[in-house]
SEMAR-735481 format. One record per residue (C-alpha): residue number from 0; x, y, z. Coordinates in steps of 0.02 Angstrom, whole numbers, plus 32768, in hexadecimal, padded with zeros to 4 digits. Example, Ala and Ser with C-alpha at 12.3 -4.5 7.8 and 13.67 -1.06 7.14 Angstrom:
2
<num=0	east=8267	north=7F1F	up=8186>
<num=1	east=82AC	north=7FCB	up=8165>
% end
This chain:
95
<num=0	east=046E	north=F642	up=7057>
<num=1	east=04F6	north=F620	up=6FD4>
<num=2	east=0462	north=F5A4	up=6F6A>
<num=3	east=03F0	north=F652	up=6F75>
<num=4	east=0458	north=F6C5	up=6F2E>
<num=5	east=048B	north=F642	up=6EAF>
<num=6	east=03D3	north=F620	up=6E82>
<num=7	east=03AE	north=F6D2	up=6E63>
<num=8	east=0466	north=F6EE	up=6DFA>
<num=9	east=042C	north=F65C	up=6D85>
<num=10	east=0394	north=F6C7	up=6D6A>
<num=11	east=03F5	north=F762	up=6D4F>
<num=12	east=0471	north=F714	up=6CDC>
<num=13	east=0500	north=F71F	up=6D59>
<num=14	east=058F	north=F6BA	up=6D82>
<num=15	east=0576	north=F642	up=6E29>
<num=16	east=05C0	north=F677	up=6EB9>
<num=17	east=0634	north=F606	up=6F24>
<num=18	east=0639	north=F5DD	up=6FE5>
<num=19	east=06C5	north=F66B	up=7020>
<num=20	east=0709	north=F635	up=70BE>
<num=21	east=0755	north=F6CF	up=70F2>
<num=22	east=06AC	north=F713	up=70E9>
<num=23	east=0665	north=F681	up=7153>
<num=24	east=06E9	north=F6BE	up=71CE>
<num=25	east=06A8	north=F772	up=71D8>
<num=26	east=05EE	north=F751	up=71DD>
<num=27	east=0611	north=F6DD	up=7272>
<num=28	east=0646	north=F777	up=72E5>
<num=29	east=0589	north=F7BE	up=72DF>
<num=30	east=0534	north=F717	up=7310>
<num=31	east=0510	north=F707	up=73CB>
<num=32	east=0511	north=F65A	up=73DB>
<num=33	east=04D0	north=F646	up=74A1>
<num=34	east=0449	north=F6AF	up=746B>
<num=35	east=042E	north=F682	up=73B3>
<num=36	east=0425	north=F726	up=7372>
<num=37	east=0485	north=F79B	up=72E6>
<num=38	east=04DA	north=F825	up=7340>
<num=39	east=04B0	north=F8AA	up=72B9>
<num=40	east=0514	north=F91E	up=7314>
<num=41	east=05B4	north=F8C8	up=72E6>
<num=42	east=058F	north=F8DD	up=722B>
<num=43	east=05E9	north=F96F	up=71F6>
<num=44	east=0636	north=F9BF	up=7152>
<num=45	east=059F	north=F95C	up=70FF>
<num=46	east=04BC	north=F96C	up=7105>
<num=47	east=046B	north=F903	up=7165>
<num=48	east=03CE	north=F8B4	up=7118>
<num=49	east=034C	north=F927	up=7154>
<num=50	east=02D8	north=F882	up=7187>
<num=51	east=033A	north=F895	up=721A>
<num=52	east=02E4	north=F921	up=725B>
<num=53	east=0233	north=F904	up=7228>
<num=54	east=01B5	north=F8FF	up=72B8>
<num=55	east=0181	north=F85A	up=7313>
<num=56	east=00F8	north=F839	up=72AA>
<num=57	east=00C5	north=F78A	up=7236>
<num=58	east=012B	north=F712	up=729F>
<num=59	east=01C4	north=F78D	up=727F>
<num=60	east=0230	north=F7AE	up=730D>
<num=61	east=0245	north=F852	up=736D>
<num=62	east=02BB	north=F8D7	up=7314>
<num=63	east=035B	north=F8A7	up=733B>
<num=64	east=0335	north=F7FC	up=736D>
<num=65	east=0369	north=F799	up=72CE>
<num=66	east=038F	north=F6E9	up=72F0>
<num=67	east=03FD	north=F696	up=727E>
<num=68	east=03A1	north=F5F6	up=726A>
<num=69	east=02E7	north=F61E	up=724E>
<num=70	east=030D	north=F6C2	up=7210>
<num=71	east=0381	north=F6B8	up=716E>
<num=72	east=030F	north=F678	up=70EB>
<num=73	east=0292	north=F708	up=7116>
<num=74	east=0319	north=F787	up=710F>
<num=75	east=034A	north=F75A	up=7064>
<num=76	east=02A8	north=F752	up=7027>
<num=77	east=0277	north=F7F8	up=7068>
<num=78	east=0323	north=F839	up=7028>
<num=79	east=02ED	north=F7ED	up=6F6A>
<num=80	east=024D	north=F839	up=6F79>
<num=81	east=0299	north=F8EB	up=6F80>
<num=82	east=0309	north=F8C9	up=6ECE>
<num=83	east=02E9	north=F972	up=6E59>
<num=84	east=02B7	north=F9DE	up=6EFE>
<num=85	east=034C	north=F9C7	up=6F68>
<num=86	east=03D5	north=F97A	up=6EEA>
<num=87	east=03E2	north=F93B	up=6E37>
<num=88	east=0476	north=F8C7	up=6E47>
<num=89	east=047D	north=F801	up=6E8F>
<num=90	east=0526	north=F7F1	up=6EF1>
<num=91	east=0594	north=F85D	up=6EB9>
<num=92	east=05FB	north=F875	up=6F36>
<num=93	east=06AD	north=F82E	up=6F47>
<num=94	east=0749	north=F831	up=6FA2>
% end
């Protein structure tokens, strides 16, 4: 995840960004781990990638049914692919 964003920073003539492990910390209370799914209920006080509820369709999973593993790269590319409509900025956000 951190190598994506810092791909797409490089492009945009940003800074890198750096592993945060307080962050780490927080993400880690939305994975399910005996199911292997993102609890995207958890997430609050922040959006949720809206890849997370598409419909089952292409090999994606049902809405709500992201799974950490097969699911993340997808994510992030749908999430890039909606730069300029959605958002203009490449990780802004800081603590």
């Amino acid at each position: 995840m951190l190598d994506f964003h810092n791909k797409l920073r490089l492009g945009e003539g940003k800074p890198l960004l750096k592993w945060d492990c307080e962050l780490e910390q927080k993400a880690e209370t939305v994975f399910e781990p005996e199911n292997g799914l993102v609890n995207t209920a958890k997430i609050t006080g922040h959006a949720v990638n809206d890849y997370a509820y598409l419909p089952e369709k292409c090999g994606r999973p049902a809405a709500g049914e992201i799974k950490f593993k097969s699911d993340v790269e997808p994510a992030l590319d749908y999430w890039w692919s909606k730069k300029g409509t959605f958002y203009n900025n490449v990780g802004t956000v800081s603590k």
